[in-house]
C-alpha positions in Angstrom: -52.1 18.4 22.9 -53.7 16.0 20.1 -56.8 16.5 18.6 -58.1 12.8 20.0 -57.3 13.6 23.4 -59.4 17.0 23.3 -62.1 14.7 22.1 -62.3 12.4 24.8 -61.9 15.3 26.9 -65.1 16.8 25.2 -66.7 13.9 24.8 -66.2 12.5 28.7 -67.3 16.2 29.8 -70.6 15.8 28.2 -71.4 12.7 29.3 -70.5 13.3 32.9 -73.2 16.2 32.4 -76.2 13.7 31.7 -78.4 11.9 33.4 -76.7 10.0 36.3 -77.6 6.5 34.7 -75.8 7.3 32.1 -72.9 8.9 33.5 -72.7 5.4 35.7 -73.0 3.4 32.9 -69.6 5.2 31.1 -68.0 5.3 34.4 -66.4 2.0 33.3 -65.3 2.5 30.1 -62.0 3.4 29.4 -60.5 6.9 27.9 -59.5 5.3 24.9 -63.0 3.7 24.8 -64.8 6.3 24.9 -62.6 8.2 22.2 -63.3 5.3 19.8 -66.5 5.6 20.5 -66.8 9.7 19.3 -63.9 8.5 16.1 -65.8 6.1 15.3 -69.1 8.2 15.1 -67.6 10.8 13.8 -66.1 8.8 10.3 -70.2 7.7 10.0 -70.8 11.5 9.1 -70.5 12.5 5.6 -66.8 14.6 4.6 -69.3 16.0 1.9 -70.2 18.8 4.6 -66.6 20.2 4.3 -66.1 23.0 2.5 -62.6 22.2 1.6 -62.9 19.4 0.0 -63.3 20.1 -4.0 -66.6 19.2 -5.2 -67.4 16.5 -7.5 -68.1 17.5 -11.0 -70.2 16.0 -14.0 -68.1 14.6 -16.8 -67.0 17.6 -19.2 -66.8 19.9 -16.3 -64.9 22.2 -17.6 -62.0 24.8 -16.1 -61.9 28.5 -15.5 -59.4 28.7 -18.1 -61.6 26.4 -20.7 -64.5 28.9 -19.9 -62.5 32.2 -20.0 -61.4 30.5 -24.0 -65.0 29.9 -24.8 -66.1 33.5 -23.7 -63.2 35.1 -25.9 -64.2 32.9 -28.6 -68.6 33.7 -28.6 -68.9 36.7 -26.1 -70.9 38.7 -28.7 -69.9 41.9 -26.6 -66.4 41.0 -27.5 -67.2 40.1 -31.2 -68.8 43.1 -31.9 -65.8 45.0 -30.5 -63.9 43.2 -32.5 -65.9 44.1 -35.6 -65.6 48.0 -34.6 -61.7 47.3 -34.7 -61.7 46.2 -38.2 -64.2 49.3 -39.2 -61.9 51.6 -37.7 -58.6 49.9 -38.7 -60.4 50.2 -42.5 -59.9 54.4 -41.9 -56.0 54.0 -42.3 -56.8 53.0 -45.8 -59.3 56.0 -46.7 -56.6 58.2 -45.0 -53.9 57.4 -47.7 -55.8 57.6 -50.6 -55.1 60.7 -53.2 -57.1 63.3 -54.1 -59.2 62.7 -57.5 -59.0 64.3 -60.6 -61.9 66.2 -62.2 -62.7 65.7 -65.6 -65.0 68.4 -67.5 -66.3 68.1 -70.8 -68.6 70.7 -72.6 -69.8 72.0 -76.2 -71.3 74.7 -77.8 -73.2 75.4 -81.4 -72.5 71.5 -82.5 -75.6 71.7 -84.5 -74.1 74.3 -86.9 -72.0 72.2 -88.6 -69.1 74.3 -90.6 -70.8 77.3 -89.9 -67.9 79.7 -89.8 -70.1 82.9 -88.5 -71.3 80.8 -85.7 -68.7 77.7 -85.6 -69.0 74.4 -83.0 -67.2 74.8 -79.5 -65.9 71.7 -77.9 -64.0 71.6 -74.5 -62.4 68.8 -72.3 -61.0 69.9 -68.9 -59.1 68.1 -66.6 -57.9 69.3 -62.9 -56.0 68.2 -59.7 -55.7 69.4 -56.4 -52.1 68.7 -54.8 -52.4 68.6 -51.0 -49.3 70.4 -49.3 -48.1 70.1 -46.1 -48.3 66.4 -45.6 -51.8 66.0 -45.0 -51.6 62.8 -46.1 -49.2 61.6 -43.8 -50.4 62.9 -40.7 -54.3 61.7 -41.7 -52.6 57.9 -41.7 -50.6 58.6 -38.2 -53.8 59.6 -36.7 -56.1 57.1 -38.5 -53.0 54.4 -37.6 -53.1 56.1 -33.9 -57.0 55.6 -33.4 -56.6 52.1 -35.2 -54.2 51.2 -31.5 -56.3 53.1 -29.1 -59.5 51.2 -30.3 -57.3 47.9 -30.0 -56.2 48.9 -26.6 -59.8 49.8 -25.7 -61.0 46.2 -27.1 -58.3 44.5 -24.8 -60.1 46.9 -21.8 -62.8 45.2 -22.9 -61.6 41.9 -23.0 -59.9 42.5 -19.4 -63.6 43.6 -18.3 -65.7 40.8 -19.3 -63.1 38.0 -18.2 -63.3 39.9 -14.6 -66.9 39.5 -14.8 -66.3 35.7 -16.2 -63.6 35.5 -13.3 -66.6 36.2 -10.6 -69.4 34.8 -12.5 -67.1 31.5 -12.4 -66.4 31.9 -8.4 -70.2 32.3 -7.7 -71.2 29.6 -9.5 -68.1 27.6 -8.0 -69.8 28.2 -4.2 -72.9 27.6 -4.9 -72.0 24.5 -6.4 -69.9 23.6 -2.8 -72.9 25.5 -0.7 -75.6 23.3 -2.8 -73.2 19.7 -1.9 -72.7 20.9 1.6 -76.6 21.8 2.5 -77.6 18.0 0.7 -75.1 16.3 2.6 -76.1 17.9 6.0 -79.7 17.6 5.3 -78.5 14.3 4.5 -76.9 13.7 8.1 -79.8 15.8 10.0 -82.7 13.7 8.7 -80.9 10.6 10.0 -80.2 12.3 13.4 -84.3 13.3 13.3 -85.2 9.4 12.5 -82.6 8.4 15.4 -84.8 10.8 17.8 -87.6 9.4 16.5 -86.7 5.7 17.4 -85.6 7.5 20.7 -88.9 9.2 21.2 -90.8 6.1 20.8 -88.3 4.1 23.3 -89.2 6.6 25.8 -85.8 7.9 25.9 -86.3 11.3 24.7 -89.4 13.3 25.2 -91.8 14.2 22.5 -91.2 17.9 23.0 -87.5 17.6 22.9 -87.8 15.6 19.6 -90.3 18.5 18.2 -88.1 21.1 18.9 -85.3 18.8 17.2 -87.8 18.0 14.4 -88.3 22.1 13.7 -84.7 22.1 12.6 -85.1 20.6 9.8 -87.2 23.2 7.9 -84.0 25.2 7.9 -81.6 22.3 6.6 -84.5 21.9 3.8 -84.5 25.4 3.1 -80.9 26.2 3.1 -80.7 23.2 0.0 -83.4 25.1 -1.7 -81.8 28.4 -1.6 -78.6 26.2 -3.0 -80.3 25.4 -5.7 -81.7 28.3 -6.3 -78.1 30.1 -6.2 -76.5 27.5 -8.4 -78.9 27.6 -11.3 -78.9 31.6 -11.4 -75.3 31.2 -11.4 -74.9 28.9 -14.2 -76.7 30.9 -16.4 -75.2 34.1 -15.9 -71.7 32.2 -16.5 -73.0 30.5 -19.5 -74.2 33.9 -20.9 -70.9 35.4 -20.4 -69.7 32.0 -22.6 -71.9 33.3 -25.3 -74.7 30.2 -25.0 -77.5 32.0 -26.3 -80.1 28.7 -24.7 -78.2 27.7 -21.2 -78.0 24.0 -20.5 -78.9 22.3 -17.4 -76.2 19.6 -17.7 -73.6 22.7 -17.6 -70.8 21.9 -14.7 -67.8 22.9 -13.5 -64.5 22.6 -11.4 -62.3 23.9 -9.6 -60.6 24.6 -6.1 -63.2 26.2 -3.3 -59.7 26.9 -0.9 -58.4 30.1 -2.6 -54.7 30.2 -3.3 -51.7 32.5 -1.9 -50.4 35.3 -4.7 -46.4 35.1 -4.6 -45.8 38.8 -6.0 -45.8 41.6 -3.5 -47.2 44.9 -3.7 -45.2 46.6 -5.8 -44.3 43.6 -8.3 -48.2 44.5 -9.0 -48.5 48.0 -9.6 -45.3 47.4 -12.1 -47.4 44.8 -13.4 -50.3 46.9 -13.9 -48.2 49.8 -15.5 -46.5 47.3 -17.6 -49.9 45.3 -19.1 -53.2 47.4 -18.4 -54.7 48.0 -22.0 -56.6 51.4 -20.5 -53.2 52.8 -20.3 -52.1 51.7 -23.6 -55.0 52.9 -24.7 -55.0 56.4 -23.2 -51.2 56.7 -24.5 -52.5 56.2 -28.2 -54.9 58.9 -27.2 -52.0 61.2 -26.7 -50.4 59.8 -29.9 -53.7 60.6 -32.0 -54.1 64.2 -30.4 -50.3 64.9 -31.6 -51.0 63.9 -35.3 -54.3 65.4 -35.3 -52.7 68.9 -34.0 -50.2 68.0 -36.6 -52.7 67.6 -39.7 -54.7 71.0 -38.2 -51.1 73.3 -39.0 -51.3 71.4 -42.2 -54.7 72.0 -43.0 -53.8 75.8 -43.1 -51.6 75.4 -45.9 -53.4 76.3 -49.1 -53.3 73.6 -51.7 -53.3 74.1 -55.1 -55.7 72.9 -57.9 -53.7 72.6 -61.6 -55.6 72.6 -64.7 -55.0 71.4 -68.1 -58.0 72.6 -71.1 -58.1 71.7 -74.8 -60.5 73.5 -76.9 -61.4 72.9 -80.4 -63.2 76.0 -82.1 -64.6 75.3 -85.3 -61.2 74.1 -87.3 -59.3 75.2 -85.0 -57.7 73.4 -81.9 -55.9 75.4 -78.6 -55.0 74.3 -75.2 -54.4 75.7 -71.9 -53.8 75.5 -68.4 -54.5 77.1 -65.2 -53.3 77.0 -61.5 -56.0 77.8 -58.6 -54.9 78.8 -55.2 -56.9 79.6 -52.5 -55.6 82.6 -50.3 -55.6 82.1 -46.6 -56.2 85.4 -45.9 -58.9 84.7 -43.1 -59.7 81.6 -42.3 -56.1 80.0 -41.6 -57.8 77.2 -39.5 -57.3 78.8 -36.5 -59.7 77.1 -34.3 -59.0 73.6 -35.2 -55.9 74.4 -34.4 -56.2 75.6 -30.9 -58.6 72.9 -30.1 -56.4 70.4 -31.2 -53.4 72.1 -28.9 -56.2 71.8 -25.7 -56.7 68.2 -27.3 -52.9 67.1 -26.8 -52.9 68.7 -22.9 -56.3 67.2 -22.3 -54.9 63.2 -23.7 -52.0 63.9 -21.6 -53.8 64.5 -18.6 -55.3 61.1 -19.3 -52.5 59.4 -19.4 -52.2 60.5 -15.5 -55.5 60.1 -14.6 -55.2 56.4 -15.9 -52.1 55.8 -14.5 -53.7 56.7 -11.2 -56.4 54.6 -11.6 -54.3 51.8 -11.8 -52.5 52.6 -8.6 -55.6 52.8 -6.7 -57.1 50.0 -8.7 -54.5 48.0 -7.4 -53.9 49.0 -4.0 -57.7 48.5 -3.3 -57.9 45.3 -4.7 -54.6 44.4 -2.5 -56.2 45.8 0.6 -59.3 43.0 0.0 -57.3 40.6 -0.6 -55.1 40.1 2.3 -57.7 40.6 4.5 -59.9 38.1 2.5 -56.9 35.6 2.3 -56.7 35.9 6.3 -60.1 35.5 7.6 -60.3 32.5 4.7 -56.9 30.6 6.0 -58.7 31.1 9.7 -61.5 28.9 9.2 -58.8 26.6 6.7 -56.6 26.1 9.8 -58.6 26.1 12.8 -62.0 27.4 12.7 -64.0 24.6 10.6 -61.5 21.5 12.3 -62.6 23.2 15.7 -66.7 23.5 14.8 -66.5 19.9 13.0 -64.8 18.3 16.5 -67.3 20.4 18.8 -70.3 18.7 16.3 -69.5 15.2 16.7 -68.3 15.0 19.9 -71.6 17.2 21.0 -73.9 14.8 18.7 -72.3 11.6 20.0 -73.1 12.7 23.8 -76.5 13.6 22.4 -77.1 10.5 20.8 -76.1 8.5 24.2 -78.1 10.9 26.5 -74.9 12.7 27.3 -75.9 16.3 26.5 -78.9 18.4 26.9 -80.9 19.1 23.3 -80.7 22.9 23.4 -77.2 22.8 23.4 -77.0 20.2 20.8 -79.3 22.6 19.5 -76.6 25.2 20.2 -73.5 23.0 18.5 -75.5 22.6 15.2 -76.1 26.2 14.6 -72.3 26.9 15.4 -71.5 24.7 12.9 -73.7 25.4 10.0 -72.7 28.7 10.8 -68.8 27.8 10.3 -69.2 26.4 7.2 -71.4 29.6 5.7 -69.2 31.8 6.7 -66.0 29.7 5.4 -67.9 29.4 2.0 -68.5 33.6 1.9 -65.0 34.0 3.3 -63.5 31.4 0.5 -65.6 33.1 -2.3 -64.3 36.8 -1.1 -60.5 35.5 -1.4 -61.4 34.5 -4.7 -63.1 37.5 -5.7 -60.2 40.0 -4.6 -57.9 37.4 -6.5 -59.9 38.1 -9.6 -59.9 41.8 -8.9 -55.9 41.9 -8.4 -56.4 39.7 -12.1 -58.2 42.7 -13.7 -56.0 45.6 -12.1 -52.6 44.1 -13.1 -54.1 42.9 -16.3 -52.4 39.4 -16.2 -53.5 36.1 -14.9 -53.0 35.8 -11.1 -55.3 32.7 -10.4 -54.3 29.3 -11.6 
């Protein structure tokens, strides 16, 4: 059955419910007149009210990929991360460097000259300690170790903040369509108010009929302002996000409102996630630091030995020397850095698992919203907003033509208004559990 024959259908069943006048004045008009009629009606209304259609956009408009760029590029949060990267990437180079030499100089009696009962005493000293063990190298593998988990933990970071771009981006997006759609049906509901008007004044439509139709319009009027509203909140939380310390006005952007269909199942997703989430990464360089720093706590209970070298001049007389100091580790063999560094290398482990389950339930939750998101949103797609638009027109043609009582005009109105709202939040929480699955896989799901 085609959609213009379940118009006329419509449309004839709501005329044959007027007033008998009117019914007898249709009664000779044709099916296919009376469908011409409601068609062409219905192409008088404004496609502006559909929430499907992408809406238009100020010149510059830009992306979600051209804002995601601009917040890597000025999100302080993410500078200053960055920053803390270099600082702690600079440790690698403090962990290599060699231990310095002492130098000691010192005199005695240099006032007596030649003297030879009390002669001058000059000494220079100059000592060493040698580090054993290989402290050395394991202070670089765990300075290098933190240097990656702190990168891992900066690409967290990243992943973070372009979710929170991602959802910033999508409210901003509907509120953009919601603010369109409210102006154009304000738009269309004024002109069906001045139509009742003429009607009232004809002595067509009764004054309380066109009252209760004139009440109606506070709510149209309202539902712009809260539009607005929405929309400028959500530009500048987006445009904060950006970086743009003094958000502009003339900010826009565009994209689709009809969220998309992911290809990858399930599964290709959680490998996904193992495969790219930098809070795994990150906890595995966690496990890689704890290892070295166990490492450099054995080697810490080596002694090290400090190597001397003296030259003394007595008088006339010149001697040198040496000496070799070396601690014994008789009682403090750094025991307890050394078991707390063991617990240290269980506890990253454990991490590791925790963070690894976090990703599977990360994932599957995420996953869980979306297909039900994606399935309520390709509902009103498919059938839902078509059926409210046809029910609309048809029901404001009869209406119009004294076809149809008001209240359920009245009644066809608030069905559709509430169609398109709830198409917008269903639209908006497909696109939210896309950006979600985004942020748990850690790769780029949404075009």
């Amino acid at each position: 059955m085609n959609k213009a024959f379940v118009k006329t259908c419509l449309a004839c069943a709501a005329l044959v419910a007027a007033a008998p006048l009117v019914c007898a004045a249709q009664a000779g008009a044709s099916d296919a007149q009376v469908s011409q009629g409601s068609e062409k009606y219905a192409s008088t209304l404004s496609s502006a009210a559909d929430p499907r259609v992408v809406p238009s956009s100020k010149p510059g408009a830009l992306s979600l990929q051209q804002v995601l760029e601009a917040a890597r590029a000025h999100n302080p949060t993410l500078l200053a991360a960055e920053q803390n990267l270099r600082g702690v990437r600079a440790q690698e180079i403090q962990a290599a460097v060699r231990q310095n030499p002492y130098v000691g100089v010192s005199g005695n009696n240099v006032t007596n000259g030649a003297d030879n009962s009390n002669p001058f005493f000059y000494q220079v000293q100059v000592s060493r300690l040698f580090e054993r063990g290989n402290k050395a190298r394991y202070r670089v593998a765990d300075a290098k170790a933190i240097s990656a988990q702190t990168e891992a933990q900066l690409q967290d970071t990243v992943r973070q903040t372009e979710l929170a771009v991602r959802q910033a981006f999508t409210t901003m997006l509907i509120a953009k369509a919601s603010l369109l759609i409210a102006q154009a049906q304000l738009a269309d509901y004024r002109h069906e108010v001045e139509l009742g008007h003429d009607r009232m004044l004809a002595g067509d439509l009764g004054k309380l009929d066109y009252e209760r139709l004139d009440m109606q319009l506070g709510g149209f009027e309202s539902d712009e302002q809260n539009a607005e509203i929405n929309l400028g909140q959500a530009s500048v939380q987006l445009q904060t996000l950006m970086g743009v310390a003094a958000p502009s006005q003339e900010f826009d952007i565009t994209g689709p409102v009809v969220p998309v269909a992911i290809t990858q199942t399930r599964e290709q997703l959680l490998d996904a996630a193992i495969a790219h989430r930098p809070d795994l990464r990150a906890a595995q360089s966690g496990v890689d630091a704890a290892t070295a720093n166990l490492k450099l706590a054995f080697a810490n209970g080596t002694a090290d030995p400090t190597l001397e070298a003296e030259y003394d001049r007595n008088g006339h007389d010149n001697s040198a020397g040496f000496g070799v100091n070396v601690p014994l580790r008789i009682f403090d063999r750094n025991q307890g850095n050394k078991e707390t560094a063991r617990y240290q290398v269980e506890a990253a482990k454990l991490q590791v698992d925790a963070a690894r389950n976090q990703i599977g339930s990360d994932v599957n939750q995420a996953w869980i919203g979306y297909e039900h998101a994606l399935k309520i949103s390709n509902r009103f797609s498919d059938h839902y907003l078509d059926e409210a638009k046809d029910v609309l027109e048809i029901s404001r043609y009869a209406f119009e033509h004294g076809g149809l009582a008001l209240i359920d005009y009245l009644d066809a109105l608030r069905a559709a208004r509430s169609s398109t709202t709830d198409a917008l939040n269903a639209y908006q929480q497909s696109w939210l559990a896309i950006h979600q699955l985004s942020a748990a896989t850690g790769t780029e799901l949404a075009p």
